[in-house]
VOKE-585429 format. One record per residue: residue number from 1; y, x, z of N, C-alpha, C in turn. Coordinates in steps of 0.1 Angstrom, whole numbers, plus 5000, padded with zeros to 4 digits. Layout:
REM residues N
k=NUM	n.Y=Y	n.X=X	n.Z=Z	ca.Y=Y	ca.X=X	ca.Z=Z	c.Y=Y	c.X=X	c.Z=Z
...
This chain:
REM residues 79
k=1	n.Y=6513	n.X=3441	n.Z=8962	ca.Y=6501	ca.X=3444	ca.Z=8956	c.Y=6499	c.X=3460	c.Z=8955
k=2	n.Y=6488	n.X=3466	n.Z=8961	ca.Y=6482	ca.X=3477	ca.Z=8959	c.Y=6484	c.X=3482	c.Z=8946
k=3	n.Y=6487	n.X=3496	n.Z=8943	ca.Y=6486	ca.X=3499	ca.Z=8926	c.Y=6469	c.X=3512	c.Z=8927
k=4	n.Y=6463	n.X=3510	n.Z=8918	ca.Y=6452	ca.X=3512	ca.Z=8918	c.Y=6454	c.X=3527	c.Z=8913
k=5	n.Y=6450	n.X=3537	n.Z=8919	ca.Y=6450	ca.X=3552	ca.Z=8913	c.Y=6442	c.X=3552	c.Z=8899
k=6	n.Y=6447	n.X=3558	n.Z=8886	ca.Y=6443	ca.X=3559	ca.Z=8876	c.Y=6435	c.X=3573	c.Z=8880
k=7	n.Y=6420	n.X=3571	n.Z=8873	ca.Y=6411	ca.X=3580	ca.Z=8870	c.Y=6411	c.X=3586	c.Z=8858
k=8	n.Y=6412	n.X=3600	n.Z=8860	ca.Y=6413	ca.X=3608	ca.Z=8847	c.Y=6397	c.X=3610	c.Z=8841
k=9	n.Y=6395	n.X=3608	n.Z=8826	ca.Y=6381	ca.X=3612	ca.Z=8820	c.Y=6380	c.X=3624	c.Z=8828
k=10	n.Y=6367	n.X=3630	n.Z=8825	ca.Y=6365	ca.X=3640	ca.Z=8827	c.Y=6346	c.X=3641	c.Z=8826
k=11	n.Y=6345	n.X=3655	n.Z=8820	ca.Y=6328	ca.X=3660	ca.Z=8817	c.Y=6327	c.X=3673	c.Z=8821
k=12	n.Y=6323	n.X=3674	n.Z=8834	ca.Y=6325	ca.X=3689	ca.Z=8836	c.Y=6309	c.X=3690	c.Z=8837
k=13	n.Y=6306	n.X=3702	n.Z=8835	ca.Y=6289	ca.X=3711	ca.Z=8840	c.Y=6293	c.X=3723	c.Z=8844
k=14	n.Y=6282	n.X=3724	n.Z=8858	ca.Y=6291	ca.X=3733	ca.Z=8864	c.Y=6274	c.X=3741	c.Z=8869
k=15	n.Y=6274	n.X=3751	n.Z=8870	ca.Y=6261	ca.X=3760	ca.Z=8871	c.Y=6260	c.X=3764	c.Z=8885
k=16	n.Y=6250	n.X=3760	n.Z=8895	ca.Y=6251	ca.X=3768	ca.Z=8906	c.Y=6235	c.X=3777	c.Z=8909
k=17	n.Y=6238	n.X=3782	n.Z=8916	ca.Y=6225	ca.X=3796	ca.Z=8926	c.Y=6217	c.X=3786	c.Z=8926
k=18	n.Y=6198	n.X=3789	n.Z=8923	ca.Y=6193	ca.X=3785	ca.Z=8929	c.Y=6190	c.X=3775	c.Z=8939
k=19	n.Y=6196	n.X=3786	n.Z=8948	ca.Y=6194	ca.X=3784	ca.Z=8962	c.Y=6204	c.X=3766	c.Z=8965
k=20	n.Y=6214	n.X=3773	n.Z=8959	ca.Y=6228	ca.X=3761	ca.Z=8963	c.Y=6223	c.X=3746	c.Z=8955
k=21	n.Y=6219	n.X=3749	n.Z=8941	ca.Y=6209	ca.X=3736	ca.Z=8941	c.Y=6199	c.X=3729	c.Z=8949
k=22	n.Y=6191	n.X=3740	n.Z=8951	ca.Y=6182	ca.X=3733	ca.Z=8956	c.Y=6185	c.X=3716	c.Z=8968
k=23	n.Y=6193	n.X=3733	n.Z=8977	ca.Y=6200	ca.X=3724	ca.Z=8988	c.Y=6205	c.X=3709	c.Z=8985
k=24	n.Y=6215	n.X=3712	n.Z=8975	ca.Y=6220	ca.X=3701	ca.Z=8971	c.Y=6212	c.X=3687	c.Z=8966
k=25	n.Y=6196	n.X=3692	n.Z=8959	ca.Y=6186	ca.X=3681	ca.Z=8953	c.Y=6180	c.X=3675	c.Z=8969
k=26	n.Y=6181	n.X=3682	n.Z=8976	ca.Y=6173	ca.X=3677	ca.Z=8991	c.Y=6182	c.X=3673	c.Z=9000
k=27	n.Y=6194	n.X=3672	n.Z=8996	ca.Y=6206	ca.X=3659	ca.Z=9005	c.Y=6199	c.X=3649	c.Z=8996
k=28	n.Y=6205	n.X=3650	n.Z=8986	ca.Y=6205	ca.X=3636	ca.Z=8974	c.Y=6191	c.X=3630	c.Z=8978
k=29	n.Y=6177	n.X=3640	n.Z=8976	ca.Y=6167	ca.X=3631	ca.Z=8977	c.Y=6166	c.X=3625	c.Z=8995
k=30	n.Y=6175	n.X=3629	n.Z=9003	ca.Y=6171	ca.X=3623	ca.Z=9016	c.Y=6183	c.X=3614	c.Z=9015
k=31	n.Y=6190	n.X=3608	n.Z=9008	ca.Y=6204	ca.X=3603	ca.Z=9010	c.Y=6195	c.X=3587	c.Z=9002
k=32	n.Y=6190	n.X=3593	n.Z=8992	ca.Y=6182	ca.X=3582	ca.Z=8984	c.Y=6169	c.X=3575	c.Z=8989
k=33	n.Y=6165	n.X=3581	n.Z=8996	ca.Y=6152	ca.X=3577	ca.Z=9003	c.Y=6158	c.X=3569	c.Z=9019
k=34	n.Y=6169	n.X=3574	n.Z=9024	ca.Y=6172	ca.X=3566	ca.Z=9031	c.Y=6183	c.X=3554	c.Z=9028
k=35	n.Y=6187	n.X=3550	n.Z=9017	ca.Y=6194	ca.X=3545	ca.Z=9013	c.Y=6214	c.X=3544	c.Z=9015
k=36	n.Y=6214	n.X=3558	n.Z=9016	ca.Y=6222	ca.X=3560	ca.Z=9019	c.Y=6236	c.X=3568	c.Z=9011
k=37	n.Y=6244	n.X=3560	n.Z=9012	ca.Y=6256	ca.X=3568	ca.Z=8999	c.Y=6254	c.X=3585	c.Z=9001
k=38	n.Y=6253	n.X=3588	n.Z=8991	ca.Y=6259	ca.X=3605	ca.Z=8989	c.Y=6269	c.X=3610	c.Z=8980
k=39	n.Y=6274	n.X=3620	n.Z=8993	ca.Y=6289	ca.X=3629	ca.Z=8984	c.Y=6284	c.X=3642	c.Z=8982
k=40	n.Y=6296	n.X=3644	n.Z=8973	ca.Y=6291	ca.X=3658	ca.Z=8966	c.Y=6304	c.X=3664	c.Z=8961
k=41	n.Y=6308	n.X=3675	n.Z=8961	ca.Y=6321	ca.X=3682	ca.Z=8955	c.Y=6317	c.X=3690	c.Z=8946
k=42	n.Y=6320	n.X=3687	n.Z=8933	ca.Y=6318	ca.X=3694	ca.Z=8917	c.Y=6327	c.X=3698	c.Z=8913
k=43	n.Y=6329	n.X=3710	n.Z=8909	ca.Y=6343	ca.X=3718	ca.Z=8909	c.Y=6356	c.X=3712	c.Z=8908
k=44	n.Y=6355	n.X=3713	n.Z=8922	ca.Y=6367	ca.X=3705	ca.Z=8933	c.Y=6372	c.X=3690	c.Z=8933
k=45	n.Y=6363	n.X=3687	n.Z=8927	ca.Y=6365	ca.X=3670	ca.Z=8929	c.Y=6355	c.X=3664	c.Z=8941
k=46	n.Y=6359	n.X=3657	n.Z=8949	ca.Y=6347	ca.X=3650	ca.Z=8958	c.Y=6344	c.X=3639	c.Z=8954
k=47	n.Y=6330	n.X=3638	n.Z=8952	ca.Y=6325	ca.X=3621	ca.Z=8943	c.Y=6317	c.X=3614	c.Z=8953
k=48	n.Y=6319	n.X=3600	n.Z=8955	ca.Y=6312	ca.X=3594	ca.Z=8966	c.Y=6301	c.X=3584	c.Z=8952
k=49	n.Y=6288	n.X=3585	n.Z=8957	ca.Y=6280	ca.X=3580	ca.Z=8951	c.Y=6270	c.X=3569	c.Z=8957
k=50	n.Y=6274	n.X=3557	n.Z=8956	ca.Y=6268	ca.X=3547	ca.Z=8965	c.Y=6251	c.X=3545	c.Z=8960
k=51	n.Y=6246	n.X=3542	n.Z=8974	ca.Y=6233	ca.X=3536	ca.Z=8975	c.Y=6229	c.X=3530	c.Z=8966
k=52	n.Y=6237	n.X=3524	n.Z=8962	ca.Y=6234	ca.X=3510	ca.Z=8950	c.Y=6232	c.X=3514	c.Z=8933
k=53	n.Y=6233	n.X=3529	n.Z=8933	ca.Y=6238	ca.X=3537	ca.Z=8919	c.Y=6224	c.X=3535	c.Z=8910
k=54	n.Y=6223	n.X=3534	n.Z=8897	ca.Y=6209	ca.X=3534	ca.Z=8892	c.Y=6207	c.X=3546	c.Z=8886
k=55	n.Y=6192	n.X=3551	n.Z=8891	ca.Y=6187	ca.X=3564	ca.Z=8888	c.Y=6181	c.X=3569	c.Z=8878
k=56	n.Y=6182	n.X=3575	n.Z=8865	ca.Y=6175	ca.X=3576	ca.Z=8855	c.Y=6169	c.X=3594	c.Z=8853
k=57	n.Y=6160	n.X=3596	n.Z=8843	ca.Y=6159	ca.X=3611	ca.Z=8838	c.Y=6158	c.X=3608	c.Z=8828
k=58	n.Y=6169	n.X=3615	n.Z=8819	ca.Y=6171	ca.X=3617	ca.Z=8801	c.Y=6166	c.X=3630	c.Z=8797
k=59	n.Y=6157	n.X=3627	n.Z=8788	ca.Y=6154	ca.X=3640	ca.Z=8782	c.Y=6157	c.X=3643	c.Z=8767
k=60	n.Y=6164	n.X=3651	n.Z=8764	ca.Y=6166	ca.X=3652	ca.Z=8748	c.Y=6160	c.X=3669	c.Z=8744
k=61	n.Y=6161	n.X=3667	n.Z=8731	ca.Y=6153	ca.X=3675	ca.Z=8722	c.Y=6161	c.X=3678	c.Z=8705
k=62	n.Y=6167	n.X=3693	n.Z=8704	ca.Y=6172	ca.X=3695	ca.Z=8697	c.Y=6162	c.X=3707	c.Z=8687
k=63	n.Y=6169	n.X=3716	n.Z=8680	ca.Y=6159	ca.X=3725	ca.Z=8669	c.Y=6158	c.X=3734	c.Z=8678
k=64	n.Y=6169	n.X=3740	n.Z=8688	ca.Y=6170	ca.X=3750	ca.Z=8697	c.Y=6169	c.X=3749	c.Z=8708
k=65	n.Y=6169	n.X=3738	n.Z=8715	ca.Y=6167	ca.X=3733	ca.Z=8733	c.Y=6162	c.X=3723	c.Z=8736
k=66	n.Y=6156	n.X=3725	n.Z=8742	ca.Y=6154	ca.X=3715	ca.Z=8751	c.Y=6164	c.X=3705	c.Z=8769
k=67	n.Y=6166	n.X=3693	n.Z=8771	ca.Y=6169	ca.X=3697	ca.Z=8783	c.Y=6168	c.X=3684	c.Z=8789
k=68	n.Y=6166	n.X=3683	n.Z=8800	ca.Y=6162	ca.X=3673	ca.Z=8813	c.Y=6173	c.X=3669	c.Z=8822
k=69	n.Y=6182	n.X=3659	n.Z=8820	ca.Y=6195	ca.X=3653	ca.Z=8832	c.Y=6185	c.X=3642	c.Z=8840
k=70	n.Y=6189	n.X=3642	n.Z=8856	ca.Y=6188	ca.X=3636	ca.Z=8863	c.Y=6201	c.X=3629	c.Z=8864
k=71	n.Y=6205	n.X=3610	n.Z=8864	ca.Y=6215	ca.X=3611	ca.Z=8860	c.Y=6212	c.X=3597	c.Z=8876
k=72	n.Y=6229	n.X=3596	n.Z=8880	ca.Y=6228	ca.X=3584	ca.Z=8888	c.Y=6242	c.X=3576	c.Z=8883
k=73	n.Y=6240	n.X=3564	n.Z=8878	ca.Y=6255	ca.X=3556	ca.Z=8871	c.Y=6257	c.X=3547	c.Z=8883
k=74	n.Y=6271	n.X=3544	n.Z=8885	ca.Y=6273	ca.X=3533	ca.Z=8895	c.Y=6286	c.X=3529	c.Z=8882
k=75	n.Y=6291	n.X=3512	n.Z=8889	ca.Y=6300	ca.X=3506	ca.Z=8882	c.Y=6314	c.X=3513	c.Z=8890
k=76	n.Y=6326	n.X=3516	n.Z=8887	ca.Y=6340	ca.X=3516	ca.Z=8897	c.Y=6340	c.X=3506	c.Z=8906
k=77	n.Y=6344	n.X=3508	n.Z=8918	ca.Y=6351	ca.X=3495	ca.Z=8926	c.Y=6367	c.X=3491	c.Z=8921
k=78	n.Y=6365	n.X=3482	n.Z=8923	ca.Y=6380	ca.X=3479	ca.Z=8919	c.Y=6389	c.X=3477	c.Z=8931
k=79	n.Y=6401	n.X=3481	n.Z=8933	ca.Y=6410	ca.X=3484	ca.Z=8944	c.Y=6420	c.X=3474	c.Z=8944
């Protein structure tokens, strides 16, 4: 029997250029439009994010900020 690699929690936010976002919103939205899994490396982890992921935008509202997540949740596969 296979032993399943244990996933560590983790909540990282990670700030990039402009520029380097952008790029990155215009894989995701062609990766999504063609139905197609997208990866992405977030300070230094690589995340594979399947086609099948559900797409939301949360917006919250405090006394001092405001702020807008584009969020994509998928379930784990199990190994």
């Amino acid at each position: 029997m296979a032993t399943q690699k244990k996933r560590r929690k983790r909540d990282i936010e990670k700030n990039y250029p402009v520029k380097q976002f952008v790029k990155k919103l215009r894989r995701l939205a062609d990766c999504i439009e063609q139905g197609q899994r997208f990866q992405i490396q977030v300070a230094g982890e690589r995340v594979s994010i399947p086609a099948t992921s559900i797409i939301n935008i949360e917006h919250e509202r405090d006394a001092s900020s405001e702020e807008v997540e584009f969020q994509l949740r998928w379930p784990l596969e199990k190994k």
